[in-house]
ROZAPA-341096 format. One record per residue: x negated, y negated, z negated of N, C-alpha, C in turn; residue in three letters. Coordinates in steps of 0.1 Angstrom, whole numbers, plus 2048, in hexadecimal, padded with zeros to 3 digits. Layout:
XYZXYZXYZALA ...
// end
This chain:
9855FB7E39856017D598E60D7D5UNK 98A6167CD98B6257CA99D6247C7UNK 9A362A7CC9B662E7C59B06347BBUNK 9B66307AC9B66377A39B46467A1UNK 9C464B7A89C86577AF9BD65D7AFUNK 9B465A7B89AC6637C799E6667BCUNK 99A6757C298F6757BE9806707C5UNK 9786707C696E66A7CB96A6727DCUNK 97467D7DC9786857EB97F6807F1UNK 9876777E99936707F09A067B7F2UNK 99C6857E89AC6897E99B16847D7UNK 9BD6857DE9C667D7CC9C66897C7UNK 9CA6837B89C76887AA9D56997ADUNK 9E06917B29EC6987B19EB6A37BDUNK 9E16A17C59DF6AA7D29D66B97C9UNK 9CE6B27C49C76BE7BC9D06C97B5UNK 9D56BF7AA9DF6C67A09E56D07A8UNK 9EF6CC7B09F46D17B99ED6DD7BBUNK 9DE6DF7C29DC6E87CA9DB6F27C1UNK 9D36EE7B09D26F67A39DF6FB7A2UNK 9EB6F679E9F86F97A19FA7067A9UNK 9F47077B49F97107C09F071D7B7UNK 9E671B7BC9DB7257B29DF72E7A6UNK 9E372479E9ED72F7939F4732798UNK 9FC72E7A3A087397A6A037477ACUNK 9F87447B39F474E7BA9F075B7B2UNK 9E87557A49E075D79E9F0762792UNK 9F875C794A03761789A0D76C792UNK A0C76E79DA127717AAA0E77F7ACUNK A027817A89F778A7AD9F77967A4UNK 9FC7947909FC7977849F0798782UNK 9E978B7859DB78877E9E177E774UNK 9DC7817669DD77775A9D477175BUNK 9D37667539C975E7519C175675DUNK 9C47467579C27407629B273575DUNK 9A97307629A87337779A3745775UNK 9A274C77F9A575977F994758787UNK 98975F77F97D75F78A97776D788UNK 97576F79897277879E96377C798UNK 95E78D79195378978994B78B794UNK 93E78879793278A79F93079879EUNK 92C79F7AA9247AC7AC91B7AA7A8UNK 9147B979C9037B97968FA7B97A7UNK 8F47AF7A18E67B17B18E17BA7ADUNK 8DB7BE7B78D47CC7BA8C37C57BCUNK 8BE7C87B08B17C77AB8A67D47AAUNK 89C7CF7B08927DD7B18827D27AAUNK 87F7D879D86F7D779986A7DD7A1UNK 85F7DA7A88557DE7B08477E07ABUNK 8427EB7A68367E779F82F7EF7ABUNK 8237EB7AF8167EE7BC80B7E67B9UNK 8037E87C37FA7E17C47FF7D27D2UNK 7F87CF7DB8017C67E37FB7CA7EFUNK 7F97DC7EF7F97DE7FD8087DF806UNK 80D7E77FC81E7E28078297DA802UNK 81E7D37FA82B7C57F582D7B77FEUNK 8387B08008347A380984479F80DUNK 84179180B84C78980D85378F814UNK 85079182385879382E85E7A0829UNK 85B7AB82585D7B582086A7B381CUNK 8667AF80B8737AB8058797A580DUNK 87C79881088579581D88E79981FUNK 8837A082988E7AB8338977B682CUNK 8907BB81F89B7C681B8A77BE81BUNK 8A37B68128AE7AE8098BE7AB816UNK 8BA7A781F8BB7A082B8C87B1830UNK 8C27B982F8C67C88338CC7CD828UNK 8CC7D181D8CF7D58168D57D1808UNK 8D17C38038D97BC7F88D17BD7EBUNK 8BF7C37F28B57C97E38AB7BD7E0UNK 8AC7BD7D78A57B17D58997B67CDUNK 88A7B67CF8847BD7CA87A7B27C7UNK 8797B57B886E7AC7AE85D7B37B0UNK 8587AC7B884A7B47B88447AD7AAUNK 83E7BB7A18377BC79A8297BE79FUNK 81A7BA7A08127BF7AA8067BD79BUNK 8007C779F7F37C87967E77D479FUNK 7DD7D079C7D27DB79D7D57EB79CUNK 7CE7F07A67D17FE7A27CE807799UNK 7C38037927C58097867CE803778UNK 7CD7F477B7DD7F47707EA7F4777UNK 7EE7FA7817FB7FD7857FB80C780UNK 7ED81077D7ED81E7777F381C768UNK 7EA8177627E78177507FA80D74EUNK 7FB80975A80A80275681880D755UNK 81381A76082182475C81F825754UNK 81282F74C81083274581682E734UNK 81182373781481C727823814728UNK 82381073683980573283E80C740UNK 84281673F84781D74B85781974AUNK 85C8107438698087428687FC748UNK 85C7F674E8577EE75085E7EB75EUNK 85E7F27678607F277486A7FB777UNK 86E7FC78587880678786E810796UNK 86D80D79F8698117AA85680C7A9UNK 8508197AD8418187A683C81A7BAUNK 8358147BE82A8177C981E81A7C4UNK 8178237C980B8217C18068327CDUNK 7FB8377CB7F083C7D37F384F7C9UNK 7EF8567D87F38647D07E58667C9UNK 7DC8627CE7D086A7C27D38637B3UNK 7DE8597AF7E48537A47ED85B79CUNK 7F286B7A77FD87079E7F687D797UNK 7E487C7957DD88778E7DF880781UNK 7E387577D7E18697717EF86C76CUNK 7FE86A77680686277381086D76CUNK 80F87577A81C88577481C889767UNK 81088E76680B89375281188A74AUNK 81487C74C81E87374582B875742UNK 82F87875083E87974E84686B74CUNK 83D86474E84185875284E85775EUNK 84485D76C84E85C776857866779UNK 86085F78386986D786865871796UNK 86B87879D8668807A887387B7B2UNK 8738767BD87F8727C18828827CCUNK 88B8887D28948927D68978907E8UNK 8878997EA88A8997FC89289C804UNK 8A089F7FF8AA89F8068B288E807UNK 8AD88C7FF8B287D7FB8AE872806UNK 8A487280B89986881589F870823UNK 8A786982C8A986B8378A286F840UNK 89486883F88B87084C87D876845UNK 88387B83C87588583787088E83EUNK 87E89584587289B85086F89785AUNK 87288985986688786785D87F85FUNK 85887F85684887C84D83E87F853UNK 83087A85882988185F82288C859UNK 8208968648198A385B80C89F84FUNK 8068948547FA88D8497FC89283EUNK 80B88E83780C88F829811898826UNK 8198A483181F8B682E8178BE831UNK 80D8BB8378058C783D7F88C283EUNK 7F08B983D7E78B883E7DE8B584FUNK 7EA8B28537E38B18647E68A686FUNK 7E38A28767EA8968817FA89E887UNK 7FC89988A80889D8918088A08A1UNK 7FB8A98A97F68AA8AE7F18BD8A7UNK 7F08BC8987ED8C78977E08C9891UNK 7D78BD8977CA8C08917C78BB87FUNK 7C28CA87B7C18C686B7B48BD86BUNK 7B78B385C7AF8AB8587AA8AE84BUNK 79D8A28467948A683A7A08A5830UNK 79D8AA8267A28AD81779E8AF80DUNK 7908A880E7848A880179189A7FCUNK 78E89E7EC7948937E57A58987E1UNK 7AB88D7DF7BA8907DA7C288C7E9UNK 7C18927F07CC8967FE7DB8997F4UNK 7E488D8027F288E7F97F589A7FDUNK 7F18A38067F98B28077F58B87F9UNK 7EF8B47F47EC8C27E77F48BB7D7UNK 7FD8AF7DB7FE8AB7D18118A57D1UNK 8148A67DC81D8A67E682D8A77DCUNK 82F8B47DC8328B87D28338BF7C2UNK 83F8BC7BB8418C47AF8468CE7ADUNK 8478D67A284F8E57A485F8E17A2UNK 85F8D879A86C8D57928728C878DUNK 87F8C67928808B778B87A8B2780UNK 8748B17768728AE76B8658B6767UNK 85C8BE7768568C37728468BA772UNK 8388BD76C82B8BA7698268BE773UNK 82B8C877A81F8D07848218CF792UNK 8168CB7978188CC7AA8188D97ACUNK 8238DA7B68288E67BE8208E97C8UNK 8178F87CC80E8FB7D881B8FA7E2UNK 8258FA7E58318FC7EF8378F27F0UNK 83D8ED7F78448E47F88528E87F0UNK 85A8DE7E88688E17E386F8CF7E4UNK 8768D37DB8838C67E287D8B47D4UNK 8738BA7D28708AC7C58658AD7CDUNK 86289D7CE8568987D385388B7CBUNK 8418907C883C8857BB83C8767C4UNK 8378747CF83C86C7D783E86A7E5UNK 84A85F7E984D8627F6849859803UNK 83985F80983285A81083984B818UNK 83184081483483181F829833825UNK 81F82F82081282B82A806831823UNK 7FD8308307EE83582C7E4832835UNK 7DB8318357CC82D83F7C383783CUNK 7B782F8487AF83784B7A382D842UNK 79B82983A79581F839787822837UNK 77C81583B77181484076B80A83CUNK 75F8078427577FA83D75F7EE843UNK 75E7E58417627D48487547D084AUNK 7517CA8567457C185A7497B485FUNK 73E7AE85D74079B8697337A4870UNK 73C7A287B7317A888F72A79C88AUNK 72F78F88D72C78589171C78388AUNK 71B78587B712782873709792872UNK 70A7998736FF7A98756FD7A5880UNK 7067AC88D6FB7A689B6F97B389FUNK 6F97BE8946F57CD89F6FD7D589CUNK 7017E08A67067E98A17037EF894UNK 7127F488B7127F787E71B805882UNK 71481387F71982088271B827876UNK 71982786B71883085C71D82884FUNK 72183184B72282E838716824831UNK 70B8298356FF82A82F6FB81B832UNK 6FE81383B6FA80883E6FC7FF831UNK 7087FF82970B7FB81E6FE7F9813UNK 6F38018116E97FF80D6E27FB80FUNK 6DC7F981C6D27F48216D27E7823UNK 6C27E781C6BB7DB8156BC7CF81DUNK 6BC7D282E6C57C28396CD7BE832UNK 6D87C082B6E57BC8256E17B8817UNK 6D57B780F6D77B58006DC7A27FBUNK 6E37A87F56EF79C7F26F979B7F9UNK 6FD79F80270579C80D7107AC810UNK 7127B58067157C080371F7BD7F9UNK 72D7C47FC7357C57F07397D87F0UNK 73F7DA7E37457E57E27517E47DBUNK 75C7EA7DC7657E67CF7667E97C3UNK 7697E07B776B7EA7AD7797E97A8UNK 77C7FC7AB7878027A977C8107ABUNK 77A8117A077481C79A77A82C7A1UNK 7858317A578483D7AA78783D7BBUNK 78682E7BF78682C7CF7748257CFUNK 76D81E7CA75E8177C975A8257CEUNK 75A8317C375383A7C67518477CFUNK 75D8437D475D84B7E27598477EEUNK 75A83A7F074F82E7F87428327F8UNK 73F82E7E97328347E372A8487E9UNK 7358517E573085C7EC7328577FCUNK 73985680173785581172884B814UNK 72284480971883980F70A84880BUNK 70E84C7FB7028567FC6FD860802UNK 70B86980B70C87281070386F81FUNK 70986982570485C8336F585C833UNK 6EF8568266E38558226D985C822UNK 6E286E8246DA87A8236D387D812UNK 6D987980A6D48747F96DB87E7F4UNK 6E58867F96EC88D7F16F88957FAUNK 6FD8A57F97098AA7FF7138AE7F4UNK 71D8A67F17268AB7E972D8B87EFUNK 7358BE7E57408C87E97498C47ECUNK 74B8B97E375C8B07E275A8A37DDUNK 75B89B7E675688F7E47638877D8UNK 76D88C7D67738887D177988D7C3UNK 76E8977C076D8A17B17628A27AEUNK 75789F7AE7488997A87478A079EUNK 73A8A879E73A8AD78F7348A378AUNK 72D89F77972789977271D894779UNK 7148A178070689C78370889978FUNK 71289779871388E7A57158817A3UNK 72087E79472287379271686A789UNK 70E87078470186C77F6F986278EUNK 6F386C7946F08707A46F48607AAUNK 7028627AF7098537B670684D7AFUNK 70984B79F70A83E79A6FD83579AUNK 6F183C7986E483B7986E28357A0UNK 6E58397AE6DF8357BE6E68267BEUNK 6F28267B76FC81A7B56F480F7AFUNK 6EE8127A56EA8097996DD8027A2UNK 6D480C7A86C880B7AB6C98027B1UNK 6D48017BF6D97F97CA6DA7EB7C5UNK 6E47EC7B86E97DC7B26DD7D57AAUNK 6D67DD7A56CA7DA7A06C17D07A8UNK 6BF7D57B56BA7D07BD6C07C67C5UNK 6C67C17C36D27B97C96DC7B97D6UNK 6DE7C47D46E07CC7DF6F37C27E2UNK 6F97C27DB7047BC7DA7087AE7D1UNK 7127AA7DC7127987DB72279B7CFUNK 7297A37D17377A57C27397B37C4UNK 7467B87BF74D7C17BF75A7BB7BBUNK 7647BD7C776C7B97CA77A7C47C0UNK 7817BE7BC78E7C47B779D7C37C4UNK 7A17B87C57AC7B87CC7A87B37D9UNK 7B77B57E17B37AC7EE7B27A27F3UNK 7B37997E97B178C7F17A17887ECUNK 79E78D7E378C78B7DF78478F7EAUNK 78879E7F57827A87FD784799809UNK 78E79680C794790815787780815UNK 78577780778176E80577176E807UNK 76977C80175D77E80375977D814UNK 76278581976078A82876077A830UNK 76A77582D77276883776375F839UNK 75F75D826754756827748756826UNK 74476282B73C76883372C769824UNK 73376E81A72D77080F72677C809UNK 72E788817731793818732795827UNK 72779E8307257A083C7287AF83EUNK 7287B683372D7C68307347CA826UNK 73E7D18267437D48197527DD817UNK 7547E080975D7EC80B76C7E480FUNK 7727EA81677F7DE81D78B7E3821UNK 7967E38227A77E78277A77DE82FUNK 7AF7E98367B37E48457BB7D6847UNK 7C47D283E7CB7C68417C27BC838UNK 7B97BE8337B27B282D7A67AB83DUNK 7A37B984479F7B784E7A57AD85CUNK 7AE7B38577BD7AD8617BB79B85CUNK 7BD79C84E7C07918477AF785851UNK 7A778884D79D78685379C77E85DUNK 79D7858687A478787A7AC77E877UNK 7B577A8727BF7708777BA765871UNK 7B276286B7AC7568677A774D872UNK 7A575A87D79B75788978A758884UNK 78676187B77676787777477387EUNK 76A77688376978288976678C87CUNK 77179487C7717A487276F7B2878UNK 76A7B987276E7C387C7707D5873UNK 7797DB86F77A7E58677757EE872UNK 7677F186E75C7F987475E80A871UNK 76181587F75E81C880751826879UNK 75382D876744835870741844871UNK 73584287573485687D73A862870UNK 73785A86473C86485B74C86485AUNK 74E85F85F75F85F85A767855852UNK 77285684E77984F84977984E836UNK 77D84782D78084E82078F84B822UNK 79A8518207A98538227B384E814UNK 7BB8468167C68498087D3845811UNK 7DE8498067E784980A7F0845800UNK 80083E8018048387F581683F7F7UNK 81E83C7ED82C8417ED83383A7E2UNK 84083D7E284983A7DB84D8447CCUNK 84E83D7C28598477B885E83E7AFUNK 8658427A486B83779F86983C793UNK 86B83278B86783677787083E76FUNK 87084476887385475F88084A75BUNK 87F83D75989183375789882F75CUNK 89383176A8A182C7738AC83A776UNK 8B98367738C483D7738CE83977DUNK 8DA84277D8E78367858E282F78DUNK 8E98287928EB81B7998DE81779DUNK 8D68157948C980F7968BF81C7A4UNK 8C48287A38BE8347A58C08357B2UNK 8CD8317B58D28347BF8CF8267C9UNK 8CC81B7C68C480E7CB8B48137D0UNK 8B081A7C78A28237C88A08267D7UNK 8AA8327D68AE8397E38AD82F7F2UNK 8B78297F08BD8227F88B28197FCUNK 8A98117F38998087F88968137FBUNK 88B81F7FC88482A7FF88682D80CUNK 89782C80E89D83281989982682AUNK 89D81D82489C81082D88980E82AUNK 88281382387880E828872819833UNK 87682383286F82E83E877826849UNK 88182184C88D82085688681D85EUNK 87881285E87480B86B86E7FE86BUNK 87A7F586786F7EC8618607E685CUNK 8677EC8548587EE84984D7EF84DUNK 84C80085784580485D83C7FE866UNK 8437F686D83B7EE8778337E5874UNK 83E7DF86B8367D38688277D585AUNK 8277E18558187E985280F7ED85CUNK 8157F28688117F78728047ED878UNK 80F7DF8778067D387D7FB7CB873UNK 7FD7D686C7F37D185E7E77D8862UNK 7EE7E28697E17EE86A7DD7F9863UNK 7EB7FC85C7ED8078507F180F85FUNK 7F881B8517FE82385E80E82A856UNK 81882885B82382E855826839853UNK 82C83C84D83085084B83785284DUNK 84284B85484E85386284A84986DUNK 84384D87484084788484884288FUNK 85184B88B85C84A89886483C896UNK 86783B88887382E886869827887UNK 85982588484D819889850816896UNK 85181E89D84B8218A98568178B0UNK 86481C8AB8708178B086F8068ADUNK 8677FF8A28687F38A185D7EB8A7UNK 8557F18AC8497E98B38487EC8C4UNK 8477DF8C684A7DC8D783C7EB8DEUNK 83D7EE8E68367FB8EC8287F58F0UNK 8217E78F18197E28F48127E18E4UNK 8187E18D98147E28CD80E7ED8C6UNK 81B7F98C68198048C480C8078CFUNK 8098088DC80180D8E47ED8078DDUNK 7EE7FC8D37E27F78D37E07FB8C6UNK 7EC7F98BC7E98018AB7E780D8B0UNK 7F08178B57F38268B17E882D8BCUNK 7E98298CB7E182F8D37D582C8D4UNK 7D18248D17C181F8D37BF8178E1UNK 7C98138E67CC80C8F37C78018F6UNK 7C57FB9007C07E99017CC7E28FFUNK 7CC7DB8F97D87CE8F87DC7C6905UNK 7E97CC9097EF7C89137F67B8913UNK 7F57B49087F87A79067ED7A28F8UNK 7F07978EE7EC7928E57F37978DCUNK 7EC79D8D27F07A58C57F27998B7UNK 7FC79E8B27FF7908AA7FD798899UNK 7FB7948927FB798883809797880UNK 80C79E87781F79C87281E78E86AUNK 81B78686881E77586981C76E873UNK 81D77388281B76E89280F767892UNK 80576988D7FA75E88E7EF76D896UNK 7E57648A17E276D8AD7D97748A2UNK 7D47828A77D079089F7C37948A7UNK 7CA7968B67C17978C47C47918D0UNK 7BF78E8DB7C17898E67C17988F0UNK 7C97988FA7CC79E9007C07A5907UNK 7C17B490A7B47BE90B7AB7C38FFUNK 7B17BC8F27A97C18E67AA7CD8E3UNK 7A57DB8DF7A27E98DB7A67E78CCUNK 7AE7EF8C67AC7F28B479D7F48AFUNK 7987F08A578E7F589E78F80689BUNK 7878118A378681F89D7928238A9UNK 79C81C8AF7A08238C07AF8288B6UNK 7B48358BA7BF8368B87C18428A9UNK 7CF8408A67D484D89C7C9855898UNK 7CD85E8A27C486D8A57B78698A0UNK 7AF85C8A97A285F8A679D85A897UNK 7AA84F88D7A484B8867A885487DUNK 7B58578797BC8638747B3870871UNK 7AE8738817AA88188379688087CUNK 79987587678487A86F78586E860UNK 79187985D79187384D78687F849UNK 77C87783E77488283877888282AUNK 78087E82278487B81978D873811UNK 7968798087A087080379E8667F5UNK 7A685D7F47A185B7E57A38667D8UNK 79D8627CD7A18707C27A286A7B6UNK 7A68757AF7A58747A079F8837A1UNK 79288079A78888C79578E89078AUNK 7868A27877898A677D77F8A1770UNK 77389877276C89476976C88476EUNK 77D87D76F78087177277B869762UNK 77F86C75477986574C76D86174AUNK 76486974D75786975074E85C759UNK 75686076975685C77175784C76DUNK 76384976876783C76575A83575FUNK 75883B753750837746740831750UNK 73D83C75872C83676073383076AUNK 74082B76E740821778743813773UNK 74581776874580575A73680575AUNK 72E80C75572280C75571880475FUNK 71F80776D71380677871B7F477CUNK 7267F37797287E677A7287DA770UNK 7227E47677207D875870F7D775DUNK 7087E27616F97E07636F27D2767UNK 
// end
């Protein structure tokens, strides 16, 4: 039976007192008043994350957290309401991911602010992609559409307008970008797939998706018309009225005829269609492909003689973050170029915007099969270690240069985007 005394520790009542005893002396010793004396907690360092969930993910957070003390609340929505969301609660979030043909929408707001390229440690080593318009090799690339060089920068802190020159405010500060293409199952077509244009054709009716996100759908859509020989735009990604008549028609005609089995919004629907084989062609990201592949289904993000359609995505933070919060801003921005990050997109199959710190975090048997177009000198693992490739597997489209080097086009926001919108509600209400 229990001593009176003793607490259920088994130390006595008088041992405690005692040690409370010592304690105020300490805290009366020290000219701390007031007793028990507690130490207040440090504010955590909290980051809203509003994106889509191309560069959002457990491990992500994690690891900042793990590195840095940031604790970041992903907010994730569709890309057009991560748009309509600065817009209207730009209080809402603090740090915004989101796509540069997004900042023909967002700037005119004044919603966001411009974060300060002296601030970002390895901005110049960003790859020329998003300062110059070219591989880092030199060779220039397509720029139909909203290319982040022309949008890159602003004139002025607080200014509305992109700057033709580069200056020290940048609307955002390049993470990742791709090259993207059709998704096929080999397994279920059976023949070679070389063009845009296959996407129509009547082999595939039902078994065709496209997405809907209305100012990326229809640049898919030009690249399938163009392919087709049906039509030569100027600018696949500034459409006059009667181009977007033109597409949308060829669009309608196609769905009419059952040409497609959905239209996909996010990625795990692209991912779902594909897996179960509901969908043997269709518009697709590279890590949804990935996503695929590791299921163990045969996927394959298919090369195409026309080229690529291109976007690219970045950082800024909302017109309310100040102080403290601002400088947390910095500091995530900073650590996500570091390396990290990088890689582990890398192995998604994106591609990073400072290379070098990628480059630095992936074993040279990795880097040599993402970046160079190499055979896989060992087994390629997905960033959740589940197998990707078996050893001697090729990248889909070979290396950088050659996927990089035949972008035909970027995503956009048109100058007759309202328009645009209105017959792309149209052709999917039909």
């Amino acid at each position: 039976m229990m001593d009176q005394t003793q607490t259920p520790t088994g130390l006595s009542r008088r041992t405690v007192l005692k040690g409370a005893a010592g304690l105020a002396g300490i805290a009366a010793g020290s000219g701390i008043t007031g007793f028990p004396y507690i130490v207040k907690a440090a504010e955590p360092k909290v980051l809203r994350y509003l994106g889509t969930a191309v560069n959002a993910g457990d491990e992500i957070s994690k690891r900042c957290f793990a590195d840095t003390g940031i604790k970041i609340e992903y907010i994730t929505a569709t890309t057009d309401d991560v748009t309509k969301r600065v817009i209207t609660q730009p209080n809402s979030f603090d740090v915004l991911d989101t796509e540069y043909f997004s900042l023909k929408k967002l700037v005119p707001s004044g919603n966001i602010l411009p974060l300060e390229a002296k601030k970002i440690k390895e901005f110049n080593n960003i790859t020329p992609v998003f300062t110059k318009g070219e591989l880092p090799n030199g060779k220039k690339i397509g720029g139909q559409g909203t290319a982040p060089w022309k949008v890159l920068y602003l004139e002025g802190k607080n200014s509305k307008t992109f700057a033709k020159s580069p200056t020290d405010f940048v609307t955002l500060i390049p993470t990742v970008y791709n090259a993207d293409t059709l998704g096929i199952r080999p397994d279920l077509i059976k023949r070679p797939i070389t063009s845009w244009s296959e996407l129509l054709n009547p082999e595939f009716k039902g078994k065709a998706s496209i997405l809907n996100i209305p100012s990326i759908g229809i640049m898919d859509a030009a690249m399938v018309v163009e392919a087709a020989g049906l039509h030569k735009y100027a600018d696949k990604g500034n459409m006059t009225r009667a181009e977007i008549d033109l597409t949308m028609k060829i669009l309608t005609e196609a769905k009419k005829s059952g040409q497609f089995r959905a239209f996909w919004k996010d990625f795990n629907e692209s991912v779902n269609l594909m897996a179960s084989g509901e969908t043997v062609i269709q518009s697709m990201w590279s890590p949804a492909v990935t996503k695929v592949r590791s299921m163990g289904i045969p996927c394959t993000f298919q090369p195409l003689k026309e080229g690529y359609r291109s976007w690219a995505s970045g950082f800024c933070v909302s017109k309310g973050v100040t102080g403290a919060k601002l400088e947390w801003a910095y500091e995530f921005v900073n650590w996500f170029l570091s390396g990290w990050a990088g890689a582990y997109l890398n192995r998604q199959g994106y591609y990073s915007a400072v290379l070098s710190t990628a480059k630095a975090n992936m074993a040279p048997f990795e880097w040599a099969y993402w970046m160079e177009g190499k055979a896989a000198e060992k087994d390629i693992l997905a960033p959740d270690g589940s197998l990707l490739e078996k050893a001697g597997a090729v990248r889909d489209g070979g290396s950088y240069d050659d996927r990089m080097g035949n972008v035909a086009c970027w995503n956009a926001v048109m100058d007759e985007n309202d328009y645009m919108v209105r017959k792309w509600n149209e052709f999917i209400a039909a």
